[in-house]
C-alpha positions as CSV (number, residue, x, y, z in Angstrom):
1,X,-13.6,-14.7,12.6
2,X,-10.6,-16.5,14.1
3,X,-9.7,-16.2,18.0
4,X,-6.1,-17.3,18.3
5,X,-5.4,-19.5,21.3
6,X,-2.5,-21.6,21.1
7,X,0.9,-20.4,20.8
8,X,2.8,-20.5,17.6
9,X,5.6,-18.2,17.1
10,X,5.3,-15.0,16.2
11,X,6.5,-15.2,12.9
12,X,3.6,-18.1,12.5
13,X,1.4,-15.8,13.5
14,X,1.8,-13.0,11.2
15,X,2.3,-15.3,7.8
16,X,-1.3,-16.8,9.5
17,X,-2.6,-13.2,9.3
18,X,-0.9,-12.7,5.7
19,X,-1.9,-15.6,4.2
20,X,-5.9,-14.8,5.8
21,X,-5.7,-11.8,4.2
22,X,-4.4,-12.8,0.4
23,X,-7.1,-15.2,0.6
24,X,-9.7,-13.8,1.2
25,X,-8.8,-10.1,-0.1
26,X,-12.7,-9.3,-0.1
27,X,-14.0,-10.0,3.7
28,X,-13.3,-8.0,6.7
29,X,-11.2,-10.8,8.7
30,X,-11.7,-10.5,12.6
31,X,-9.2,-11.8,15.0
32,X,-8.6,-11.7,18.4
33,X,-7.1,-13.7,21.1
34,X,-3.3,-13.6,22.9
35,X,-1.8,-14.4,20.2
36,X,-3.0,-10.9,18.1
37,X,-4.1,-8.8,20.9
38,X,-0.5,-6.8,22.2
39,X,1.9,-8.1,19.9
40,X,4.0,-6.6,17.3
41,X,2.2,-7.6,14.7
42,X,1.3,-6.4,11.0
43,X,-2.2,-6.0,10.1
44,X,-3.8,-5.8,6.5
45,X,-6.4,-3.1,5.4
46,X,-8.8,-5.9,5.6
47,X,-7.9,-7.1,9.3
48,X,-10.2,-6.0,12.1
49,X,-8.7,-7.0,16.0
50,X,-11.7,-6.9,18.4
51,X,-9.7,-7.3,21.6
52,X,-12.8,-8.0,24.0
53,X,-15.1,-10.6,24.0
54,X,-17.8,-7.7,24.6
55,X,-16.8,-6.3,21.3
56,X,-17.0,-10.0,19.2
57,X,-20.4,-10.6,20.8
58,X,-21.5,-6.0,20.0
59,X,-20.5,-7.1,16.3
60,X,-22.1,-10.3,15.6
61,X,-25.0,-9.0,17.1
62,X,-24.8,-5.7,14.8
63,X,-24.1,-7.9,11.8
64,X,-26.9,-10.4,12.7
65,X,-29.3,-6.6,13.0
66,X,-28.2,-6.2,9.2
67,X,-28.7,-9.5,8.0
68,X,-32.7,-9.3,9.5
69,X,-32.8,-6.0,7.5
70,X,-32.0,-7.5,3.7
């Protein structure tokens, strides 16, 4: 999970989100933040933006459900 909070361009931004997503072509890769959230942005199958903090805490608490289940 990455929260993006300082402020890189743009173009920074989405090679960030690229270069997330090449390496790691196997997880579900959640952002959020001011830097994602609104902006004309491109977005990988394997990107998921979350653009509450009510919705972070909803799916870390859902995944942490799962995990006590295996």
């Amino acid at each position: 999970m990455t929260v993006m909070t300082t402020n890189p361009s743009a173009d920074q931004v989405q090679e960030y989100i690229f270069q997330l997503s090449e390496r790691f072509p196997q997880a579900e890769i959640i952002l959020s933040g001011y830097q994602i959230i609104g902006q004309d942005l491109d977005f990988p199958g394997n990107i998921r933006i979350m653009n509450y903090i009510r919705d972070i805490k909803q799916y870390l608490e859902e995944l942490e459900h799962v995990m006590h289940e295996k």
